[in-house]
C-alpha positions as CSV (number, residue, x, y, z in Angstrom):
1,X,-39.2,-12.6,-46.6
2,X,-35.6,-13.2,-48.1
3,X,-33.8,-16.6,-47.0
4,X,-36.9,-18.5,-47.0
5,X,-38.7,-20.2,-50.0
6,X,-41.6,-17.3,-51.1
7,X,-44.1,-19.2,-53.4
8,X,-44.9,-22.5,-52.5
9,X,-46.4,-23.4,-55.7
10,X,-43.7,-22.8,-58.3
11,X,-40.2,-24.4,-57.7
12,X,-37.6,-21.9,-57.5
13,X,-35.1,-21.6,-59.8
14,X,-30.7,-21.3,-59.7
15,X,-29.2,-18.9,-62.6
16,X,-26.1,-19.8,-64.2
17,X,-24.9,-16.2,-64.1
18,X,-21.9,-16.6,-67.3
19,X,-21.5,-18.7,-70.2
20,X,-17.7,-20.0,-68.3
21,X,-20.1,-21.9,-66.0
22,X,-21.9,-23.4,-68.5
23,X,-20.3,-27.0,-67.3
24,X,-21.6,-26.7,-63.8
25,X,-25.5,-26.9,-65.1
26,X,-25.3,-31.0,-65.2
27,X,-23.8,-31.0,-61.2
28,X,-26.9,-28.5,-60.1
29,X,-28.9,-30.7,-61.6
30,X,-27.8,-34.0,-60.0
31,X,-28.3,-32.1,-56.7
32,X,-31.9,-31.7,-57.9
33,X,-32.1,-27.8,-58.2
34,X,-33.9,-26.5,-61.1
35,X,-31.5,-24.5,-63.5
36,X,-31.7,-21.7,-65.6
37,X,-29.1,-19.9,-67.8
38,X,-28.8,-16.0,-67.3
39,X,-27.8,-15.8,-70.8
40,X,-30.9,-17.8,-72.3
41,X,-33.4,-16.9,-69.5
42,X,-37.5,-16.9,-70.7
43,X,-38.5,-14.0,-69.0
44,X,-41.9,-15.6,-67.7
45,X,-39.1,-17.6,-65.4
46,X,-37.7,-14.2,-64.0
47,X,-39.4,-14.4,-60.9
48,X,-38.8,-17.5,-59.9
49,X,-35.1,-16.9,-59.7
50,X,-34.2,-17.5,-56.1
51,X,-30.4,-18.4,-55.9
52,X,-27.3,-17.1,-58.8
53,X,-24.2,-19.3,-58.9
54,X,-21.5,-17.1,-60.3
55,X,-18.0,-16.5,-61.0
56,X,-16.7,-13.9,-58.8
57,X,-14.5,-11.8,-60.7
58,X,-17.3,-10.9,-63.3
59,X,-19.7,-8.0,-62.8
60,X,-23.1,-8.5,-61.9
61,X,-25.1,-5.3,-62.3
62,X,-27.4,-3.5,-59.7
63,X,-29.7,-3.1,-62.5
64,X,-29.5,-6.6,-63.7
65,X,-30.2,-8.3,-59.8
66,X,-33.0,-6.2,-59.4
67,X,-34.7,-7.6,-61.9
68,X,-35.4,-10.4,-60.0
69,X,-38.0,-9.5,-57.5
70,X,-37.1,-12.8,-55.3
71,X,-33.7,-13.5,-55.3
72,X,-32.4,-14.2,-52.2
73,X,-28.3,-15.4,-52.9
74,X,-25.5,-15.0,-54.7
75,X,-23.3,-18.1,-54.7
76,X,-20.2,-17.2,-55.8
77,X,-18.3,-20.4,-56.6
78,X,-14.8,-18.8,-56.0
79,X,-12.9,-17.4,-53.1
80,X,-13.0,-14.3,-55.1
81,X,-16.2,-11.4,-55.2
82,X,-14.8,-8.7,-56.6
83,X,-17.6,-8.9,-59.1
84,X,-20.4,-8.6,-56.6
85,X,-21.3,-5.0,-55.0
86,X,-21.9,-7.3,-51.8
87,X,-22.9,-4.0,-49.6
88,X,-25.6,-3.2,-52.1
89,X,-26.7,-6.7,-51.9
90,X,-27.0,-7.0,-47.9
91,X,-29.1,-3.5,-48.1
92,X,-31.9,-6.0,-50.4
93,X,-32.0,-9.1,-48.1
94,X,-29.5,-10.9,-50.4
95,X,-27.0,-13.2,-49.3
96,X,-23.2,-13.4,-50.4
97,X,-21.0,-16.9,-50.4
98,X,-18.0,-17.4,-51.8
99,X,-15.4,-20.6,-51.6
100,X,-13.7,-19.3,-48.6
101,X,-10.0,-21.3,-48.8
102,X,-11.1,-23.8,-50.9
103,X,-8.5,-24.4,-53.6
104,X,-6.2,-22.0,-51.6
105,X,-3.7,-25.2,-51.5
106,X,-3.7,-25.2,-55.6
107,X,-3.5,-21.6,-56.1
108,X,-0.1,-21.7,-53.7
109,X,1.0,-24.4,-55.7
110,X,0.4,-22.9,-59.0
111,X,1.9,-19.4,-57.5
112,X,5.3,-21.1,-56.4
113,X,5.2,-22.9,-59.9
114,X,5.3,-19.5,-61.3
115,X,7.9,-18.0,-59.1
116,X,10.1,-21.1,-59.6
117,X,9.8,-21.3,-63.1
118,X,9.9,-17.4,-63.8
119,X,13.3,-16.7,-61.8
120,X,14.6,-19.8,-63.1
121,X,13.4,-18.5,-66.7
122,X,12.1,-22.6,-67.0
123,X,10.0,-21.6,-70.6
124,X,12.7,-20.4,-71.8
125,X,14.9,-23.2,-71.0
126,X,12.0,-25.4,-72.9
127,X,12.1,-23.4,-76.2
128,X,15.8,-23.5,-76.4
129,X,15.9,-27.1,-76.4
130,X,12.4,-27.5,-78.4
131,X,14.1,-25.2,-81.2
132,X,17.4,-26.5,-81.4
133,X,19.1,-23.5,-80.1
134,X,20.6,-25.7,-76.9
135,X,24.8,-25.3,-76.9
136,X,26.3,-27.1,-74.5
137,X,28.2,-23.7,-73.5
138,X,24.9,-22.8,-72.3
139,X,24.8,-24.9,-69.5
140,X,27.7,-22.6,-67.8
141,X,25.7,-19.3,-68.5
142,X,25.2,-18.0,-64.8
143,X,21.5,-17.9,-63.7
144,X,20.7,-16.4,-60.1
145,X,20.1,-18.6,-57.6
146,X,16.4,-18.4,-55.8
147,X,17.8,-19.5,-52.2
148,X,17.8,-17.0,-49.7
149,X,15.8,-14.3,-52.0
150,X,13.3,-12.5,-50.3
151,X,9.5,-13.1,-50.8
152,X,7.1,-10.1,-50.0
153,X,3.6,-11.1,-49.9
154,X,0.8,-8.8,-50.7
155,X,-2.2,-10.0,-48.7
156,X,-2.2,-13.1,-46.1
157,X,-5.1,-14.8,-46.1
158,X,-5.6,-18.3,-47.0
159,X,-3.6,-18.0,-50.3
160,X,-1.1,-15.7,-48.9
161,X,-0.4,-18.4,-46.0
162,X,-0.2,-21.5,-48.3
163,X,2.4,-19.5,-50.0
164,X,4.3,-18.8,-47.2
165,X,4.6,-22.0,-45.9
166,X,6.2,-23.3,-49.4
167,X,8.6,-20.3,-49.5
168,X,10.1,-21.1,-46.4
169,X,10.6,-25.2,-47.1
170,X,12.5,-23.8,-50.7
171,X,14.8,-21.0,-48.1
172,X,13.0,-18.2,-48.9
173,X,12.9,-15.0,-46.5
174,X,9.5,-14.4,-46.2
175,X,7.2,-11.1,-44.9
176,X,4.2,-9.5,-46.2
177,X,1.9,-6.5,-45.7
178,X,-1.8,-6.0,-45.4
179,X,-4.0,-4.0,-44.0
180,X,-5.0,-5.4,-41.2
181,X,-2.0,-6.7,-38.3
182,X,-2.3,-10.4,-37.8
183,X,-0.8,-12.9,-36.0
184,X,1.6,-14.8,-38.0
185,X,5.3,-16.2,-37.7
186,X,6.4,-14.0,-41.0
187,X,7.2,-10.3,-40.4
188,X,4.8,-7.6,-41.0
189,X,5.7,-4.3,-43.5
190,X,5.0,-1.0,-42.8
191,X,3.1,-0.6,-46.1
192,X,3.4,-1.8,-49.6
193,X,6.3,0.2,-50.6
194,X,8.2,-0.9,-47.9
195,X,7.1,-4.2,-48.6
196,X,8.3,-3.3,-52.4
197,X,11.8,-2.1,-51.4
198,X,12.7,-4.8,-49.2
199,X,11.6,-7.9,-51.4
200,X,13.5,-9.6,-54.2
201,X,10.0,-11.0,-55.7
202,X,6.4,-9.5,-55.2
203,X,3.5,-12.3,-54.8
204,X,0.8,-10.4,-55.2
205,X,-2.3,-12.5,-52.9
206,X,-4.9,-10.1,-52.3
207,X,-8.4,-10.6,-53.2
208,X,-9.5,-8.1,-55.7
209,X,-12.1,-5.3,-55.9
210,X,-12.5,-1.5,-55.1
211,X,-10.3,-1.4,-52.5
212,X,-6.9,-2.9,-54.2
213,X,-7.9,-1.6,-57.6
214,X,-4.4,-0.8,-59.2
215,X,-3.1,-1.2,-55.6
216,X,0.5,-2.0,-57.0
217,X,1.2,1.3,-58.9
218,X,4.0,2.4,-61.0
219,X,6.1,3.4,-57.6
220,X,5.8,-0.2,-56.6
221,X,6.7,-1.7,-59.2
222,X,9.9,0.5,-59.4
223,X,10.6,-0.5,-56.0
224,X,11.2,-4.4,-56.8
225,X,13.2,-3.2,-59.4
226,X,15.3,-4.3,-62.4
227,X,16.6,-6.9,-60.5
228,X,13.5,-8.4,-58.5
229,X,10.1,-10.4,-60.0
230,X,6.4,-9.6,-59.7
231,X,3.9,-12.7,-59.6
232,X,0.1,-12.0,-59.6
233,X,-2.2,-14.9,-58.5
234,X,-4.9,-12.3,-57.2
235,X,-6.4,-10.6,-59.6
236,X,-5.5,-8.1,-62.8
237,X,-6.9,-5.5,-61.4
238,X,-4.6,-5.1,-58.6
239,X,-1.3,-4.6,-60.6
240,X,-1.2,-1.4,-63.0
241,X,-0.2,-3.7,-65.7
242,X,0.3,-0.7,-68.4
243,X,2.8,0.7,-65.6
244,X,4.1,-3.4,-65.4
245,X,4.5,-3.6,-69.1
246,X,6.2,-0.3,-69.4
247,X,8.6,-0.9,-66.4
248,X,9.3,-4.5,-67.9
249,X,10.2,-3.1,-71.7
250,X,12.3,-0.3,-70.1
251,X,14.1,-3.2,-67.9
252,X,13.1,-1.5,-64.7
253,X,11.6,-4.5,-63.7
254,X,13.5,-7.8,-64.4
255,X,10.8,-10.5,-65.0
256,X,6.9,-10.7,-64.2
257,X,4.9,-14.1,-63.9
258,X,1.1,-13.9,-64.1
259,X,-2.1,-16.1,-64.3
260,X,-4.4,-13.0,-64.2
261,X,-4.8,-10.1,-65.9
262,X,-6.9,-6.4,-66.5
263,X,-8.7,-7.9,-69.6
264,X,-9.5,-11.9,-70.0
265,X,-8.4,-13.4,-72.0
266,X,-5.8,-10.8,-72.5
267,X,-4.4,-10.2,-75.7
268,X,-1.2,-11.9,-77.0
269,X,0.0,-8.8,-78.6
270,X,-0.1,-6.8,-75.5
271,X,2.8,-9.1,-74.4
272,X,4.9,-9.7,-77.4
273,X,7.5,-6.7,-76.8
274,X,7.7,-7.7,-73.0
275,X,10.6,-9.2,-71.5
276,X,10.9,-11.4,-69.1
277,X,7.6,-12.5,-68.4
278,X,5.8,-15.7,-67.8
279,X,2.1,-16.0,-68.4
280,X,-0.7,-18.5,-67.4
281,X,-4.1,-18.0,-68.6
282,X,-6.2,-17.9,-65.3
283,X,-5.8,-21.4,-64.0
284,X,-3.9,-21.7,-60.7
285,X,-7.0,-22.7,-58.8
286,X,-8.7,-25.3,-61.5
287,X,-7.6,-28.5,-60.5
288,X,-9.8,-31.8,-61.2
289,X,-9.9,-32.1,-57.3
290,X,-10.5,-28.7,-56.3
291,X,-12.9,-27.5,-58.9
292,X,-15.8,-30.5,-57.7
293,X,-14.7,-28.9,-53.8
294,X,-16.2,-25.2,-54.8
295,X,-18.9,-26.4,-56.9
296,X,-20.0,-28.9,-53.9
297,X,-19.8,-25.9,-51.4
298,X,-21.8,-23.4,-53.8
299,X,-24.5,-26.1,-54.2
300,X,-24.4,-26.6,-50.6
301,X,-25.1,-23.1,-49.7
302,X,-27.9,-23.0,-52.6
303,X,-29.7,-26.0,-51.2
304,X,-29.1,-24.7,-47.5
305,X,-30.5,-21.4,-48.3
306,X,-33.6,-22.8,-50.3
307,X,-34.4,-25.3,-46.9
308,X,-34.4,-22.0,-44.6
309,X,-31.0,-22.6,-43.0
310,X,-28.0,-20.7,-42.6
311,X,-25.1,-20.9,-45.3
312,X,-21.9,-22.1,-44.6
313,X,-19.3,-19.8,-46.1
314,X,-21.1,-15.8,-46.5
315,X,-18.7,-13.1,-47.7
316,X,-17.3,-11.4,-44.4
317,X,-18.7,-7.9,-43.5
């Protein structure tokens, strides 16, 4: 039976699902699991493979978690699954956990950092002064202000929120749109477009996947328009970013800021002709303080599920 530890004589075994989580082996270990590396795996350890930690927004194969006749979970040590066909999982007795809200405090942190600094155009600001370009005229050249802009948001969950709540102390208008009605302070859209046409900068929040797959099309995009901002903390997928590119060259769109992309890590030359973008490569939620938080709570669900007991954070559905 799935959930509960099936041979009694060999200890089961974690898989490090991806070389980026390479550094986390030392930390299972500590917590006294027994770890294995998905990319260095001895076959003749195959079927002791209980539990997967892994990094959500990477792909793990049907065929590849079959293989293992005993897994029971997926620990996914990021709020994100998108990686994980979680309804093919649940039809096999696996379990699903992700980080449920965990560094959703540094993500919103990191996303306002990129608003900020993209309307404000703050990188550029550095280079001038960095390359001796500064003129002292320049300090007169008329920049718009961010104060009373509005802020759509694309998905309000625990991102979305923390967002939200730091729009509104720096006097942003704030509403959103999702799928789903909630109740929140912040006024719903009618749908994305709408959302599009009534917002000065896009945040896009949503978790990834199937379902929000190029979500943010070429009509949306259009709709912030060549004066308004996109910024992506979700993930790549979610924005059509040829459509974001091409609307950014043809100064249909005014500016983009973005820690996520289709491809990581994406190609410098796919941004060298684009305007008016800021880019951060895939960091907003790895902070020294919150990285240990959604390690501890995948090790926690490994260890829970390896004792018989229910996990503490499953993937809804």
């Amino acid at each position: 039976m799935r959930g509960a530890r099936a041979n009694s004589v060999s200890e089961p075994l974690v898989l490090i699902s991806h070389p980026m989580l390479a550094p986390l082996q030392s930390a299972l270990e500590a917590a006294g699991l027994k770890v294995r590396r998905a990319w260095a795996l001895d076959e003749a350890d195959r079927p002791r493979v209980r539990a997967i930690v892994h990094a959500g927004e990477f792909v793990l194969a049907p065929e590849f978690l079959a293989s293992f006749a005993d897994l029971g979970l997926i620990a996914v040590v990021s709020a994100g699954y998108d990686g994980v066909d979680v309804a093919w999982c649940r039809g096999r007795g696996i379990e699903v956990t992700h980080a449920a809200g965990v560094n959703a405090e540094d993500v919103a942190d990191h996303a306002m950092g990129l608003l900020i600094a993209g309307w404000r155009d703050l990188a550029e600001g550095d280079r001038i002064v960095r390359e001796g370009r500064w003129r002292i005229e320049d300090r007169m050249a008329p920049q718009p202000s961010l104060t009373g802009r509005r802020l759509g948001i694309l998905g309000l969950g625990h991102i979305g929120r923390a967002v939200a709540r730091r729009a509104e102390a720096c006097r942003l208008q704030v509403s959103w749109w999702g799928p789903n009605a909630k109740p929140t302070p912040w006024s719903r859209a009618e749908n994305l477009l709408a959302l599009a046409e009534a917002s000065d900068i896009l945040m896009v929040c949503c978790r990834g996947g199937a379902e929000t797959r190029g979500l943010v099309t070429r009509e949306v995009i259009d709709a912030v328009g060549p004066a308004g901002m996109i910024v992506n903390v979700s993930r790549g997928s979610v924005v059509d970013e040829d459509a974001l590119i091409e609307a950014l060259k043809a100064r249909r769109l005014w500016r983009a800021a973005l820690d996520v992309f289709a491809t990581e890590p994406t190609p410098a030359s796919r941004w060298a002709e684009a305007p008016g973008v800021l880019l951060t490569p895939h960091r907003a939620g790895g902070t020294t303080e919150g990285i240990p938080q959604l390690l501890a709570q995948a090790v926690d669900n490994v260890q829970r599920f390896l004792e018989g007991q229910p996990v503490t954070s499953p993937v809804p559905g």
